[in-house]
VEXFILUM-592749 format. One record per residue (C-alpha): residue number from 1; z, y, x negated; residue in three letters. Coordinates in pm, 1 decimal. Example, Ala and Ser with C-alpha at 12.3 -4.5 7.8 and 13.67 -1.06 7.14 Angstrom:
2
@i->1, z->780.0, y->-450.0, x->-1230.0, aa->ala
@i->2, z->714.0, y->-106.0, x->-1367.0, aa->ser
//
This chain:
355
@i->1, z->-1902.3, y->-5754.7, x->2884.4, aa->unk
@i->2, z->-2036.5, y->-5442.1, x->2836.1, aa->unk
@i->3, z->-2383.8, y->-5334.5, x->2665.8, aa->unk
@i->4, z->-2235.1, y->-5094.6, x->2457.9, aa->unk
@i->5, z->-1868.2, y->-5048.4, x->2461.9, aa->unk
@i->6, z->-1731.3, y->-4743.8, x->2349.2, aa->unk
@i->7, z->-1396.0, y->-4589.0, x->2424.3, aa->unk
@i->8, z->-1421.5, y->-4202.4, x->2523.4, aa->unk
@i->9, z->-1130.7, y->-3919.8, x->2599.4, aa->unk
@i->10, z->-1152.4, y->-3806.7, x->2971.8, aa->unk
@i->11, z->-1411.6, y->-3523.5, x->2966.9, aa->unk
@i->12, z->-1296.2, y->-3193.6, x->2885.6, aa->unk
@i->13, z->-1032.9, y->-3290.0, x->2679.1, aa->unk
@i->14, z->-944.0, y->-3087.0, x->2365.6, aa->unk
@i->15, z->-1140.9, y->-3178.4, x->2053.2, aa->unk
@i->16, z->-852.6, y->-3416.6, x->1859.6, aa->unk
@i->17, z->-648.0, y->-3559.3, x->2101.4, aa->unk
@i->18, z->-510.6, y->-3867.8, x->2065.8, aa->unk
@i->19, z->-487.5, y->-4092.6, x->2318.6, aa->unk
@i->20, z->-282.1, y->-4471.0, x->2362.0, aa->unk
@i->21, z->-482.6, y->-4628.9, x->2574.0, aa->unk
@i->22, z->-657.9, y->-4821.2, x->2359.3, aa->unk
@i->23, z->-381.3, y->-4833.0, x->2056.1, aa->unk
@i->24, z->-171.1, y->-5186.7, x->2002.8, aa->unk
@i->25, z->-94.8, y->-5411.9, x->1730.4, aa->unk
@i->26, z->-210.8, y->-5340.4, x->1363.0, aa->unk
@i->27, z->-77.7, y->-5450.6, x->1059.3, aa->unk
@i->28, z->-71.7, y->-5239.6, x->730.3, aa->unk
@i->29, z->-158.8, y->-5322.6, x->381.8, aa->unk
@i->30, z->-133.3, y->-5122.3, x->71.0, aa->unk
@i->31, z->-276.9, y->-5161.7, x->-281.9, aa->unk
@i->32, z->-220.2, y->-4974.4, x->-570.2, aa->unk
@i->33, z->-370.5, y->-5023.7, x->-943.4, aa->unk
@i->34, z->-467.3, y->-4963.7, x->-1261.3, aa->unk
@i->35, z->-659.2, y->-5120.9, x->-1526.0, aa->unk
@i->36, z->-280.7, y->-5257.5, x->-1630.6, aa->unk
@i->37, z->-59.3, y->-5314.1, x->-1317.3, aa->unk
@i->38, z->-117.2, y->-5361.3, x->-971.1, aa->unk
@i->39, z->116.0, y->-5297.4, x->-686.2, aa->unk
@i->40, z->44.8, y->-5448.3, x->-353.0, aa->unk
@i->41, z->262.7, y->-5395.5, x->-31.6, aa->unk
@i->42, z->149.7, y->-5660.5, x->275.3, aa->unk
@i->43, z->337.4, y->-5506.9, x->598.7, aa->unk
@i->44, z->427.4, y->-5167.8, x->463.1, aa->unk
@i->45, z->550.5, y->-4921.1, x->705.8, aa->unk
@i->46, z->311.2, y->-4587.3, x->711.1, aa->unk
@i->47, z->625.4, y->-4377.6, x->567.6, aa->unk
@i->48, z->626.3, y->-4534.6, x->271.7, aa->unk
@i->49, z->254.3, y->-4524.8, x->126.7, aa->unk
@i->50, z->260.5, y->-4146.0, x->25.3, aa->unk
@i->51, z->488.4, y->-4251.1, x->-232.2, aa->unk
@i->52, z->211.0, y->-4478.8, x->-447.8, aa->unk
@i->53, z->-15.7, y->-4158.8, x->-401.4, aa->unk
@i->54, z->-32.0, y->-4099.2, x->-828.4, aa->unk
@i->55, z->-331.0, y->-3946.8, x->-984.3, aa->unk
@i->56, z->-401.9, y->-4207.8, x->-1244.3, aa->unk
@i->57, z->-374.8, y->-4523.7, x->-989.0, aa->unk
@i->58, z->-616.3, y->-4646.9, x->-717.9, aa->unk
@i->59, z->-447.4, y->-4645.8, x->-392.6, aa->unk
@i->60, z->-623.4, y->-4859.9, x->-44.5, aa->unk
@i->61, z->-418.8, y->-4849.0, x->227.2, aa->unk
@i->62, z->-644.6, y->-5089.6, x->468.7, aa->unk
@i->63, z->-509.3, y->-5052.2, x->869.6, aa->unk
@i->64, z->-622.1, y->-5382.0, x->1065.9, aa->unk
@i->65, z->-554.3, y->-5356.4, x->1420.6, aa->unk
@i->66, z->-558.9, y->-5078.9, x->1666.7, aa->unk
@i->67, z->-283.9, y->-4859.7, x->1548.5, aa->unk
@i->68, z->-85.5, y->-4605.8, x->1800.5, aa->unk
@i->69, z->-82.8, y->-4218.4, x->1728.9, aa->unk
@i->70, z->195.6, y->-4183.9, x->1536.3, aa->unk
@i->71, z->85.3, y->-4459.5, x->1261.9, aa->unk
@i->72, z->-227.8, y->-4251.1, x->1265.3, aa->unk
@i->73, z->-60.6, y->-3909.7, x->1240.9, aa->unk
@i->74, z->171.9, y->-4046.2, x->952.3, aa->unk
@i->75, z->-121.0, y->-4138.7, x->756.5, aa->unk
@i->76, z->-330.5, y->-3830.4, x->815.1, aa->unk
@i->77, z->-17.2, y->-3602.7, x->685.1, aa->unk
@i->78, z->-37.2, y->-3853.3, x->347.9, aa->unk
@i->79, z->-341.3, y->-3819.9, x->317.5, aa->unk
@i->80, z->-507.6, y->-3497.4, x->525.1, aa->unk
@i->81, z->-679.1, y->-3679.1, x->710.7, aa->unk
@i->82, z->-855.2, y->-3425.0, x->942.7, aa->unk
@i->83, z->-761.2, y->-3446.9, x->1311.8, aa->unk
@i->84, z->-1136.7, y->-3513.9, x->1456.3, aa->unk
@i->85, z->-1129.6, y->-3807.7, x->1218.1, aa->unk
@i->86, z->-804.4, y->-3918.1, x->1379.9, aa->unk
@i->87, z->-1006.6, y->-3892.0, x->1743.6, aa->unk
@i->88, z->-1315.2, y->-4128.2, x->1589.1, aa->unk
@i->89, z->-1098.9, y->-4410.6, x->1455.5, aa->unk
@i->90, z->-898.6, y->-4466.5, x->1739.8, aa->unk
@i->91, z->-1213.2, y->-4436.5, x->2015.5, aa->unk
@i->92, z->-1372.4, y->-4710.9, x->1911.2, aa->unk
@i->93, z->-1743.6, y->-4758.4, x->1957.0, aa->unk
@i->94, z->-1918.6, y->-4469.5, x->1761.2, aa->unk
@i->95, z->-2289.9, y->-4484.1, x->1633.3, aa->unk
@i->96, z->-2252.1, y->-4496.9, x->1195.9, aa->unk
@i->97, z->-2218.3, y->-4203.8, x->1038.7, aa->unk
@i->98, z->-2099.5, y->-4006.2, x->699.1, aa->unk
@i->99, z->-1912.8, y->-3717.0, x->692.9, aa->unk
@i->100, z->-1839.9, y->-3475.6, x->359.7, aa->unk
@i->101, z->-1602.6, y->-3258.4, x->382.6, aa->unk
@i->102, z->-1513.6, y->-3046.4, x->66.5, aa->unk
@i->103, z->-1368.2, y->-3362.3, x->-150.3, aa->unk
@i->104, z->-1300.2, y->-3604.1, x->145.8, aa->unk
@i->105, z->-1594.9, y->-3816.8, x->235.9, aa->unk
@i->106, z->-1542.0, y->-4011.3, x->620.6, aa->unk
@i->107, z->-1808.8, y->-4325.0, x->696.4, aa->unk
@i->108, z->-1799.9, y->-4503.2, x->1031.6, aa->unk
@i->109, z->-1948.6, y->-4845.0, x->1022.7, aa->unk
@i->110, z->-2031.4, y->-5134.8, x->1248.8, aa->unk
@i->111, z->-1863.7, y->-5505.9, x->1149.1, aa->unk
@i->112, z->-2067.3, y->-5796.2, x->1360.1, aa->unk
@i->113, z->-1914.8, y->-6095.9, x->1446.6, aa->unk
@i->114, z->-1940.5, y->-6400.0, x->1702.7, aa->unk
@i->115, z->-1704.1, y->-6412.0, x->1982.5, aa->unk
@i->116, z->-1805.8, y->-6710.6, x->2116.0, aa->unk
@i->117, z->-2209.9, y->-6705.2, x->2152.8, aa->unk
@i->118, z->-2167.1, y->-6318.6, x->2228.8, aa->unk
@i->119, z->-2159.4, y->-6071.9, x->1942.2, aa->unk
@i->120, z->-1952.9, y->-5816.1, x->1902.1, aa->unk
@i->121, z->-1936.8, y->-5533.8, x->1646.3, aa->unk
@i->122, z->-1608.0, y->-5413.8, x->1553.6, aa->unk
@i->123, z->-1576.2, y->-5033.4, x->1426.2, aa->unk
@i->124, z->-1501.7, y->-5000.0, x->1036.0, aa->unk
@i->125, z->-1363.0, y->-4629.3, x->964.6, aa->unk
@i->126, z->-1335.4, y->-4572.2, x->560.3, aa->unk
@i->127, z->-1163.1, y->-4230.9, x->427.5, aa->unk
@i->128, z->-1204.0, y->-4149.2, x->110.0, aa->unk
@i->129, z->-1066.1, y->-3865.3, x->-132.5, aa->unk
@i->130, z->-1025.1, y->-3829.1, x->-535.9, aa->unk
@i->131, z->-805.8, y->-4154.0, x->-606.4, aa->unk
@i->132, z->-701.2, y->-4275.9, x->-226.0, aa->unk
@i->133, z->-926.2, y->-4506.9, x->-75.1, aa->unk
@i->134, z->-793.3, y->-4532.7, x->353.5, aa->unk
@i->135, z->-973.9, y->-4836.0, x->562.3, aa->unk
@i->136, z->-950.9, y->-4863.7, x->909.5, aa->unk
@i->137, z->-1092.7, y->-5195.7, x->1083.9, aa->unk
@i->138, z->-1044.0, y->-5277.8, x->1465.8, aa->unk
@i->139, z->-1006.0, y->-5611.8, x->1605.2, aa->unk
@i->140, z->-798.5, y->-5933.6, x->1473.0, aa->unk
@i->141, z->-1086.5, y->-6008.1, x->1208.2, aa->unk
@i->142, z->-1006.3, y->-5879.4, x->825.6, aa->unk
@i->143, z->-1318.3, y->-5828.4, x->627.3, aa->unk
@i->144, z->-1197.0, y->-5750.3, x->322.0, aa->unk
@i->145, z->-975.7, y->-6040.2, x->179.4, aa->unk
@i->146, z->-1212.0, y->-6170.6, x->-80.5, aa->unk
@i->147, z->-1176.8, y->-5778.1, x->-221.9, aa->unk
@i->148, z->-805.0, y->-5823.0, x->-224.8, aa->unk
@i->149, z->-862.0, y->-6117.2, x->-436.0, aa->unk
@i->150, z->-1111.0, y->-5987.0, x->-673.4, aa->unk
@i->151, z->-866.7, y->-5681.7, x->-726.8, aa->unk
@i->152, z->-632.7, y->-5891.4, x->-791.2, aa->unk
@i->153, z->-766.0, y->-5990.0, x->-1114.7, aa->unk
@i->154, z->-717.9, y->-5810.3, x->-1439.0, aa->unk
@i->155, z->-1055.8, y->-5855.7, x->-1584.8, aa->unk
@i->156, z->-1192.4, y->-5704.6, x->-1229.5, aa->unk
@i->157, z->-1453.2, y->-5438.6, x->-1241.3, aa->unk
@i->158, z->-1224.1, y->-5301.3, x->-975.8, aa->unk
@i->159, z->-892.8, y->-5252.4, x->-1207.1, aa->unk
@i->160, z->-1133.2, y->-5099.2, x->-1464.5, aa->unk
@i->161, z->-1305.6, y->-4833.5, x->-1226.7, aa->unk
@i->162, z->-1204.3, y->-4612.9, x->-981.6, aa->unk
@i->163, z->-1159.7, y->-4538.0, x->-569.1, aa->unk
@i->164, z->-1561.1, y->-4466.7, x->-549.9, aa->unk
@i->165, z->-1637.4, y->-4816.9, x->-683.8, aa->unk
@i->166, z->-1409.2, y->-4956.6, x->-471.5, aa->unk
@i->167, z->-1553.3, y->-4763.4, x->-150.1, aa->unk
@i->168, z->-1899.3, y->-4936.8, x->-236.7, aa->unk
@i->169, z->-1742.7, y->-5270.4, x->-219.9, aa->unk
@i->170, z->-1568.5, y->-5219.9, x->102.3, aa->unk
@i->171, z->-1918.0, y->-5101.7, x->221.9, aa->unk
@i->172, z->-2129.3, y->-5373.3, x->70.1, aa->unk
@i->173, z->-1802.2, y->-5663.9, x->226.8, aa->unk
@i->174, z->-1919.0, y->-5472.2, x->586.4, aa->unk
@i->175, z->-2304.7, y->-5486.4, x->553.7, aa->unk
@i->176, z->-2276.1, y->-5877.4, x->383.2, aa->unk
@i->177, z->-2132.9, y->-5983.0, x->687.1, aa->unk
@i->178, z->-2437.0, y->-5978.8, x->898.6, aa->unk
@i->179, z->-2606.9, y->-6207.5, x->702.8, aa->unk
@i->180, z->-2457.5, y->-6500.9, x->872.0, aa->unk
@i->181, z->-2482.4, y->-6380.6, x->1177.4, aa->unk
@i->182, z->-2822.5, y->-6301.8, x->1163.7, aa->unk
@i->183, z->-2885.5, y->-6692.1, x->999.1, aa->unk
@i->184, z->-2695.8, y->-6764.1, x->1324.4, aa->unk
@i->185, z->-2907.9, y->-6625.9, x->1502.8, aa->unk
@i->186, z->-3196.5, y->-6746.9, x->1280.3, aa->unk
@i->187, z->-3083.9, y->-7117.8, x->1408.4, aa->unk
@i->188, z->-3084.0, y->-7045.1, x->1731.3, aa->unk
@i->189, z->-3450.7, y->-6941.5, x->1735.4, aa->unk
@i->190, z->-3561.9, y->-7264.7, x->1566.6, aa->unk
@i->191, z->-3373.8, y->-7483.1, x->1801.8, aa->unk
@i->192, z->-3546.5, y->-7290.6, x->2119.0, aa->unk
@i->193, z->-3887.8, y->-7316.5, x->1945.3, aa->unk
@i->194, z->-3825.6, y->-7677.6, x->1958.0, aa->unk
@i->195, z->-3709.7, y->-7701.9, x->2299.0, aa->unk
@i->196, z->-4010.1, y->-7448.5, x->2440.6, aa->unk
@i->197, z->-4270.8, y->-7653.8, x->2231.9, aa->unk
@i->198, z->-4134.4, y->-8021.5, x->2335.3, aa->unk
@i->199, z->-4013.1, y->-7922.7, x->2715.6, aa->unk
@i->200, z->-4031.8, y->-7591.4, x->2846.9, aa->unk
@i->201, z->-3833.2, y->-7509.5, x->3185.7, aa->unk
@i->202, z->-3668.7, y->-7271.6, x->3348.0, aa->unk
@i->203, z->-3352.0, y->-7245.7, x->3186.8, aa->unk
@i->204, z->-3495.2, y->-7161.4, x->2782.5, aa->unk
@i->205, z->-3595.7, y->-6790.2, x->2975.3, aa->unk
@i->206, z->-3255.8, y->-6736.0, x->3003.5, aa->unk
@i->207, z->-3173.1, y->-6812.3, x->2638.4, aa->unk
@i->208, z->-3474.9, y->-6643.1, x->2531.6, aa->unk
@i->209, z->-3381.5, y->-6345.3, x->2716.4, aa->unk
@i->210, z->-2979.4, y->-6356.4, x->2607.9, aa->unk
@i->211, z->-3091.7, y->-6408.2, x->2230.1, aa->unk
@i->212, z->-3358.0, y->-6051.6, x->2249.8, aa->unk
@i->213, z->-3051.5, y->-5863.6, x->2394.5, aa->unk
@i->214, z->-2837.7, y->-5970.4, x->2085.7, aa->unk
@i->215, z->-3115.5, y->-5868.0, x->1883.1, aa->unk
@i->216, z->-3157.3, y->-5578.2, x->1990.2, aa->unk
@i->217, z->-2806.6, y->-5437.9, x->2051.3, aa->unk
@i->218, z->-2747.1, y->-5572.7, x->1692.8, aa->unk
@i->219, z->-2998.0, y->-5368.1, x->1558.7, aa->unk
@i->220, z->-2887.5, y->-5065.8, x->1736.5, aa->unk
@i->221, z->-2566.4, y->-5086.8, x->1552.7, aa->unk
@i->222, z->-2654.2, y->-5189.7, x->1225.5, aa->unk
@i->223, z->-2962.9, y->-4981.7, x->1194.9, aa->unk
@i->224, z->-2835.3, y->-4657.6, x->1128.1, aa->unk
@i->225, z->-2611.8, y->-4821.8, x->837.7, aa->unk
@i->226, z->-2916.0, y->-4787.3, x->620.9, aa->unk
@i->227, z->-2917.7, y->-4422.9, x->669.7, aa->unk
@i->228, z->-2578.0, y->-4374.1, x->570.4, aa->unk
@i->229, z->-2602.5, y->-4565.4, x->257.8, aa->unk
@i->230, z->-2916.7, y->-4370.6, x->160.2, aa->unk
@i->231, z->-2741.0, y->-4053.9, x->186.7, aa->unk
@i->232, z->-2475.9, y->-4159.6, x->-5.5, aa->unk
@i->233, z->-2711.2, y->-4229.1, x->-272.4, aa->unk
@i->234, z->-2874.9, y->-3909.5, x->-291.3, aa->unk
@i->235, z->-2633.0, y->-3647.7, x->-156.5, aa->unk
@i->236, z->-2531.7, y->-3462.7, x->-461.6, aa->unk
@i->237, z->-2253.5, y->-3279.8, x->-323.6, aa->unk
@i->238, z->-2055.8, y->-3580.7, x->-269.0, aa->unk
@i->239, z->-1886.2, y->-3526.2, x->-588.5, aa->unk
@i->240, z->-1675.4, y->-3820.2, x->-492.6, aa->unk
@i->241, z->-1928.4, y->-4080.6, x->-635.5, aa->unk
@i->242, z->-1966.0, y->-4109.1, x->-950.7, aa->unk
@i->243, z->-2313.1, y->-4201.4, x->-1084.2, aa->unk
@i->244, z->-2299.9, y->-4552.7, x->-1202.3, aa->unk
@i->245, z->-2172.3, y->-4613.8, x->-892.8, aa->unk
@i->246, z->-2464.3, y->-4511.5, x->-664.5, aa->unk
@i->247, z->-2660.2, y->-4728.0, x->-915.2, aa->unk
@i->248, z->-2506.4, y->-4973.7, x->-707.3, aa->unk
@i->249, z->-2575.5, y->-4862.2, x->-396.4, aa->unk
@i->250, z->-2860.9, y->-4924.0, x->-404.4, aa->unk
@i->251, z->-2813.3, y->-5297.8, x->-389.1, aa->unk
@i->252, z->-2631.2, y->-5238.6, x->-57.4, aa->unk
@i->253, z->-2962.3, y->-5038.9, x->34.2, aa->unk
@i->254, z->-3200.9, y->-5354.9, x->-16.3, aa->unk
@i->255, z->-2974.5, y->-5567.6, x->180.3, aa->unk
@i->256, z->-2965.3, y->-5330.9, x->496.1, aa->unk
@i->257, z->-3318.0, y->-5320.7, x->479.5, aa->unk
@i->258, z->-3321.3, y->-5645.4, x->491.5, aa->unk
@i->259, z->-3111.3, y->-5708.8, x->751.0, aa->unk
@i->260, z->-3288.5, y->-5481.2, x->945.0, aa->unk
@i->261, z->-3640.0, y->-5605.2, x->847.2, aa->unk
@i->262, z->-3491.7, y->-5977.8, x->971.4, aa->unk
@i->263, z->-3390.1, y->-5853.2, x->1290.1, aa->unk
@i->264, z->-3725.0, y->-5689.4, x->1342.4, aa->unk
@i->265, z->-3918.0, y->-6025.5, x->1307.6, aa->unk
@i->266, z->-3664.8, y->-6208.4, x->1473.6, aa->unk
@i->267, z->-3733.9, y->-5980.2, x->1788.9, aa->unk
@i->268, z->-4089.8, y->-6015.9, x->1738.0, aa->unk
@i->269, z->-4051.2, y->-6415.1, x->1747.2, aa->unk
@i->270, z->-3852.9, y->-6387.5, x->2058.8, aa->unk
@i->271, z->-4110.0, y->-6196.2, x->2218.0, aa->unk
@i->272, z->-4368.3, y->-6409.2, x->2111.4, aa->unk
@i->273, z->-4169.2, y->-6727.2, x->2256.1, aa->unk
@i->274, z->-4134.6, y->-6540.3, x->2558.2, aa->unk
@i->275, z->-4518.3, y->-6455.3, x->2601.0, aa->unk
@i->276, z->-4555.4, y->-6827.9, x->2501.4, aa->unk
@i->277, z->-4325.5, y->-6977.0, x->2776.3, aa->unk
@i->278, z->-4518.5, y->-6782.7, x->3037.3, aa->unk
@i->279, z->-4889.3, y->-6876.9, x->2903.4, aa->unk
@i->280, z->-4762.8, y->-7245.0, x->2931.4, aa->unk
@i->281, z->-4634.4, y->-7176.4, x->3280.4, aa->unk
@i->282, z->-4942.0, y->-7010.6, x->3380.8, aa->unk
@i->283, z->-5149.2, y->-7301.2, x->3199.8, aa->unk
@i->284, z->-4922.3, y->-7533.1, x->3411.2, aa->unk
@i->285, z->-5012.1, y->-7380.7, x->3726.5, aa->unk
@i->286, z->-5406.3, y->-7341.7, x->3590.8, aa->unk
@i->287, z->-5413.2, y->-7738.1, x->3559.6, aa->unk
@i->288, z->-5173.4, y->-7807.4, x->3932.6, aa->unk
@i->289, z->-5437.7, y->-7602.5, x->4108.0, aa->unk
@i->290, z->-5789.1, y->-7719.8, x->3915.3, aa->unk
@i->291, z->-5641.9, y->-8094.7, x->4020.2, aa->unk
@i->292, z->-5537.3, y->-7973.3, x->4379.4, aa->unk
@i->293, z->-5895.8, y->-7799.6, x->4365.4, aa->unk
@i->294, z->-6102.0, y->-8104.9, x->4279.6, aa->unk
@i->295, z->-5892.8, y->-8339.2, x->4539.1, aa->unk
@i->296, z->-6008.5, y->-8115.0, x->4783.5, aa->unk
@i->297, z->-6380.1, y->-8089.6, x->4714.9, aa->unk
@i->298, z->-6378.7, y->-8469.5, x->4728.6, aa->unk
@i->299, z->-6244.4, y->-8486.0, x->5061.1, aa->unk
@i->300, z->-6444.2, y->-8204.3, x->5197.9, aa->unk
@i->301, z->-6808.4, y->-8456.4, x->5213.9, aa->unk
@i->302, z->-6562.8, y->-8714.5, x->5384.8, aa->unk
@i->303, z->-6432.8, y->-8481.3, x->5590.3, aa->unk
@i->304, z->-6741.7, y->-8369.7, x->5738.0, aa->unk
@i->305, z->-6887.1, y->-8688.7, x->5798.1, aa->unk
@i->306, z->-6616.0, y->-8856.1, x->5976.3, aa->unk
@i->307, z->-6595.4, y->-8563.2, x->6196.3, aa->unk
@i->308, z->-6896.9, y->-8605.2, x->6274.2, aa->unk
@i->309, z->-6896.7, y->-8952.5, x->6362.5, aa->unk
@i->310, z->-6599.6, y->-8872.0, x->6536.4, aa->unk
@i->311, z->-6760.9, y->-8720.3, x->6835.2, aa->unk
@i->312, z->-6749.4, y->-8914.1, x->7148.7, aa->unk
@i->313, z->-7136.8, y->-8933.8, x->7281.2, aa->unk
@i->314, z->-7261.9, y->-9198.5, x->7495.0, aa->unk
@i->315, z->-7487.8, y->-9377.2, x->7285.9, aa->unk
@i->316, z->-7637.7, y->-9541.6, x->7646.2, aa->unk
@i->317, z->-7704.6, y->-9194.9, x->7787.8, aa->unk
@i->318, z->-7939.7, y->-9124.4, x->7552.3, aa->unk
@i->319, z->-8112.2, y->-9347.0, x->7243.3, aa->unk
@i->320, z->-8064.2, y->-8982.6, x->7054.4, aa->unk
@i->321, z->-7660.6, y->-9001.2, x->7144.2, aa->unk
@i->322, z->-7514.3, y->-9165.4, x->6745.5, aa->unk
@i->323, z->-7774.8, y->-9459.5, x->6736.8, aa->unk
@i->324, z->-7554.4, y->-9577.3, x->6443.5, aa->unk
@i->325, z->-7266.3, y->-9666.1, x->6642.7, aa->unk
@i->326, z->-7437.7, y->-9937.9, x->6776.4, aa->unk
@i->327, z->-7536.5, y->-10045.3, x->6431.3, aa->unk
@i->328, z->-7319.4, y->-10376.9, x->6333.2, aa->unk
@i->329, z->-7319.3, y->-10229.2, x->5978.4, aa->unk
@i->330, z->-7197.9, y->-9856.2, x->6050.3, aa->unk
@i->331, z->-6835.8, y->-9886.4, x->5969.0, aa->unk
@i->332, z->-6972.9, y->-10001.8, x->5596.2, aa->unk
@i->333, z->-7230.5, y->-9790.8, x->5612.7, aa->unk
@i->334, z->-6993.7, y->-9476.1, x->5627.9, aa->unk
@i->335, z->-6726.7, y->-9609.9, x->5367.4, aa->unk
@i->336, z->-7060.9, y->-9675.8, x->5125.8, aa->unk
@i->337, z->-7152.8, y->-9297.4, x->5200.7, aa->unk
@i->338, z->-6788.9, y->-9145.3, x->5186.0, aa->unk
@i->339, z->-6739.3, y->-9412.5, x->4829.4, aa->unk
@i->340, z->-7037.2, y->-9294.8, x->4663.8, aa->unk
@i->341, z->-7029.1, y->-8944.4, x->4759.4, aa->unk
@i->342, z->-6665.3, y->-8902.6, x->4591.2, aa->unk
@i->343, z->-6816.4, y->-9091.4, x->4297.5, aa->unk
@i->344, z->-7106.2, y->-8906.7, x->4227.5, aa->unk
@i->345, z->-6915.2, y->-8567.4, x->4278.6, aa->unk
@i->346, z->-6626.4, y->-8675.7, x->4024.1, aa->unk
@i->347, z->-6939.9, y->-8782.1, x->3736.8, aa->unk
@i->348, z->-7015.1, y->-8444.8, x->3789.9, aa->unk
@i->349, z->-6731.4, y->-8290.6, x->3722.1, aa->unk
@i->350, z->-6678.6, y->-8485.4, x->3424.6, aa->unk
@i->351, z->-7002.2, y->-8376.2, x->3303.3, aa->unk
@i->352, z->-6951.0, y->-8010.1, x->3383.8, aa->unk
@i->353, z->-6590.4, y->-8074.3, x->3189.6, aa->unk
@i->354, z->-6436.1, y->-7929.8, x->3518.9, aa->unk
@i->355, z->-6194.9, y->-8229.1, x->3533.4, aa->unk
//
């Protein structure tokens, strides 16, 4: 799987061409209300959602899939959606961003999700204008159906307000979702604390390793979310948003901080397990070689000796030639020496602490 996958036009393409390479299956769904009625179309062909288009309703057309060029050309005549927008939705992949463009506002955002024990980040494109609300979500996960259901209710805030305060929910649906992944991930960095504190091999590096790359390419992608909120909250020439409404914001500010601030420490624990794993290893190896060590200075006084009793003179050329071999007590004699030479040698170690 790729680090960061992104889908790209061949290079030197014009600016706004569309390309089907990446475009399948996607599935339309259209909403359109007011504090009194509510219209909602599952399945509705792209032709037909200019036609809820009315100034005093709230109109979300949400596209979940990847959809081909002409559903995306259909809904940019409905709703002028400008061609470069076109290009970003369909190349999936892009870094967030926010885009104001007279009274049209475009915000790419990043959707994280588990696919397997990998995560992925799908790309979440919303378009919004004066009472038309367009969503845009790749990949066969919808985001948004607890919305549906709070719209869905008369007494909803949503049936009372208008396409702005339904643009903050969609946004504050995309950054909620990362809370359980990161408490996924959150998990997973108890259980290997466990495992590196009760027995630490080769293998945890791997899953220490695997879980800091998901950190980290998780916080590429949802770090720059926190921007883009912020500037919604202060830009004052998106007209788009009404004031109570970036009161709200806000609360989608705190939780991308932290999200971000989680992801940050999580990193930082990693690390520290990592660091951890190899100060054990190298403490490992510290205490294999201090035992190998001592073994060897015992040996060495044993060593010597029995080499040098090991050299053939004639004791009857000479009474200077190894008088002790013709002792009848030499043999214990030597295993006395070589016994309390190792003996004395390991009290000293103990009393130097060196063993």
């Amino acid at each position: 799987m790729k680090l960061f996958p992104t889908a790209y036009s061949k290079p030197g393409t014009k600016p706004g061409t569309l390309s089907d390479a990446k475009s399948g299956r996607c599935e339309l769904h259209m909403m359109s209300y007011t504090h009194a009625k509510l219209v909602e179309r599952p399945d509705i062909e792209p032709d037909a959602c200019y036609s809820y288009i009315k100034d005093s309703d709230v109109t979300w057309i949400h596209v979940q899939g990847a959809p081909d060029t002409a559903t995306l050309r259909t809904l940019s005549k409905a709703f002028d959606i400008h061609e470069l927008y076109l290009e970003d939705i369909l190349n999936t992949g892009h870094r967030a961003k926010l885009e104001v463009n007279e009274m049209q506002a475009f915000i790419i955002l990043s959707l994280p999700r588990f696919e397997g024990k990998q995560i992925v980040t799908e790309q979440v494109c919303l378009f919004l204008t004066d009472h038309t609300v367009v969503s845009f979500c790749s990949g066969v996960l919808d985001p948004f159906l607890l919305v549906r259901e709070r719209i869905r209710k008369p007494i909803s805030k949503h049936r009372q307000r208008g396409g702005d305060y339904l643009t903050y929910t969609l946004i504050d649906s995309i950054i909620d979702h990362a809370f359980p992944v990161v408490e996924s991930l959150a998990e997973d960095i108890q259980v290997l604390e466990d495992k590196l504190l009760e027995k630490p091999d080769k293998a945890i590096v791997q899953e220490i390793y695997f879980l800091m790359r998901q950190l980290l390419l998780l916080r590429r992608r949802l770090w720059p979310q926190r921007d883009i909120v912020s500037q919604l909250q202060r830009d004052d020439n998106l007209e788009l948003l009404a004031d109570d409404t970036r009161v709200y914001l806000s609360d989608c500010y705190d939780h991308c901080v932290n999200i971000i601030e989680l992801l940050e420490t999580y990193h930082e624990i990693t690390s520290g397990m990592l660091d951890l794993y190899l100060s054990n290893a190298t403490h490992r190896l510290n205490e294999v070689m201090r035992v190998l060590t001592v073994i060897s200075v015992l040996f060495m006084p044993p060593t010597f000796l029995v080499g040098v009793y090991g050299m053939n003179f004639d004791t009857s050329a000479s009474p200077l030639n190894m008088p002790e071999l013709a002792s009848p007590y030499g043999y214990l004699f030597v295993w006395l020496a070589i016994i309390s030479m190792m003996g004395g040698m390991l009290l000293y170690f103990r009393k130097k602490r060196w063993f």
